[in-house]
C-alpha positions in Angstrom: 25.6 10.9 61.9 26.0 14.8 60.4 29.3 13.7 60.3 28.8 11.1 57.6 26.3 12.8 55.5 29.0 15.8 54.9 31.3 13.8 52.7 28.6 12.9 50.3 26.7 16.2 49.9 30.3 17.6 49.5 30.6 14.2 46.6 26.9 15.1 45.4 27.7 18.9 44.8 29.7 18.6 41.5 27.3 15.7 40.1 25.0 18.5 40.8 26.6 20.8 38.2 27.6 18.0 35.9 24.0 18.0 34.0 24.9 21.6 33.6 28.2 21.4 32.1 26.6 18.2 30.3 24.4 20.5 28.8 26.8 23.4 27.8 28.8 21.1 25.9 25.9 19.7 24.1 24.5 22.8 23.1 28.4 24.4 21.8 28.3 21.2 20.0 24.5 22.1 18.7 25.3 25.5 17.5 28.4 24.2 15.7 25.9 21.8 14.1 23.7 24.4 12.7 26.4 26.5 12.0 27.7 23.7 9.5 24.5 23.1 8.3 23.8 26.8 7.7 27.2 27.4 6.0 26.7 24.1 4.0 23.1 25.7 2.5 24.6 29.1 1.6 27.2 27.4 -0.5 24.3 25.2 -2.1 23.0 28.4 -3.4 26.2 29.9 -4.8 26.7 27.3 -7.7 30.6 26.6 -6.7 30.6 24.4 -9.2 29.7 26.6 -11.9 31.7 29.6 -10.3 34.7 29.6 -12.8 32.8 29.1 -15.6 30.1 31.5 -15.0 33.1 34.4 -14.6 34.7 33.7 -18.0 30.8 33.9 -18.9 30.2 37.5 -17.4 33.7 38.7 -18.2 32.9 38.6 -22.0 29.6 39.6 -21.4 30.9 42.8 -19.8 33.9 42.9 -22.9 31.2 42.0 -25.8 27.6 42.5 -24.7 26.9 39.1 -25.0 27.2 35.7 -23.6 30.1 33.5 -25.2 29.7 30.9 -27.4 31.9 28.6 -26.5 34.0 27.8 -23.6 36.7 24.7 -23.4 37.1 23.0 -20.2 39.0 20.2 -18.9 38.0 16.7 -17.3 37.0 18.5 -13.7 35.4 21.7 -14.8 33.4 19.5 -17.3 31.7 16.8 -14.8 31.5 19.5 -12.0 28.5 21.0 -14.2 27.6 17.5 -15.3 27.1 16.4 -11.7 25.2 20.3 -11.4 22.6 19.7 -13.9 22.0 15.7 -12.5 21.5 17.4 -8.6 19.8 20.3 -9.7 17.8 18.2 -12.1 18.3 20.9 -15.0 17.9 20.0 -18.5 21.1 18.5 -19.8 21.9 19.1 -23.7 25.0 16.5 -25.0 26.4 16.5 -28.2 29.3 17.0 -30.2 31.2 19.1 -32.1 32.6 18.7 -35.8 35.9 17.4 -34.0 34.3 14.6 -32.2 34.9 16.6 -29.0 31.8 16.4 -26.3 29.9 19.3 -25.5 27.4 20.8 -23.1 25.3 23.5 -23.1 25.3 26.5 -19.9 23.1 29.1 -20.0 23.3 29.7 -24.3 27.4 28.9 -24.2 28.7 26.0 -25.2 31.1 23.8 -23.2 33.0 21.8 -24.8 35.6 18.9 -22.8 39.3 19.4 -23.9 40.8 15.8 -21.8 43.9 16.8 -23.2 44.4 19.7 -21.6 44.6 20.2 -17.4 41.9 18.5 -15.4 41.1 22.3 -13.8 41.3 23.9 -16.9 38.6 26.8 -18.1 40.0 28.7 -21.3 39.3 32.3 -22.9 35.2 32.5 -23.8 35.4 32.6 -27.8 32.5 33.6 -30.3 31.8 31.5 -33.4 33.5 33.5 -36.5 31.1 35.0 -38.7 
C-alpha cells in the first residue's frame, strides 16, 4: 500500500509549491502595478502638457525679467493646455485678438493658436511693443 501512496505525494509535492509560485507572480505583477501607478502620479504633477510652453515662458523671464506676453502655438500645443485647464479645473480666459486669431491666457502670457503653422509648434515669447 506504501507503494501506491509514493506516486502521489511525489504528484502532490509541486502542487505544493504551486500556491507559492502563484503568489510570486502575482505579487511581480503587483509591484509593477504600483510602479505604473506611481510613475503615472509623478507625471500628473509635472504639467507635461504645459512643459514647452512654460520653458519659452522662463527662458525670457531669465533674458528680460519678466514673463512674455505673448506666445503663438499651433493646433496641439493649444488644446494640450485647453484640456489642462478643463482637468485641472483652472479658470479658462478665451478671446481674441485684433486678427481674429483665438487666444488663451497662461500664467499673465498670452497664447494665441496659429492653425497655420505645425500642429507641435511653440514660437519665440514676444513682448507687446511699447
Amino acid at each position: 500500500m506504501l507503494a501506491l501512496l509514493e506516486p502521489r505525494e511525489a504528484e502532490a509535492a509541486p502542487l505544493a509549491d504551486a500556491p507559492q509560485q502563484l503568489t510570486d507572480r502575482s505579487l511581480d505583477g503587483l509591484v509593477r502595478a504600483i510602479d505604473s501607478v506611481r510613475d503615472e502620479m509623478r507625471t500628473e504633477r509635472t504639467f507635461a502638457e504645459l512643459q514647452r510652453v512654460r520653458t519659452a515662458q522662463k527662458d525670457h523671464l531669465r533674458i528680460n525679467a519678466k514673463l512674455p506676453d505673448f506666445i503663438e502655438l499651433g493646433v496641439d500645443v493649444w488644446f494640450e493646455i485647453y484640456d489642462w485647464h478643463i482637468r485641472w479645473q483652472q479658470p479658462l480666459t478665451l478671446g481674441r485678438d485684433a486678427g481674429g486669431r483665438y487666444t488663451m491666457v497662461l500664467i499673465q502670457t498670452l497664447l494665441i493658436l496659429r492653425s497655420d503653422f505645425l500642429a507641435s509648434y511653440v514660437g519665440v515669447p514676444f513682448d507687446n511693443p511699447r
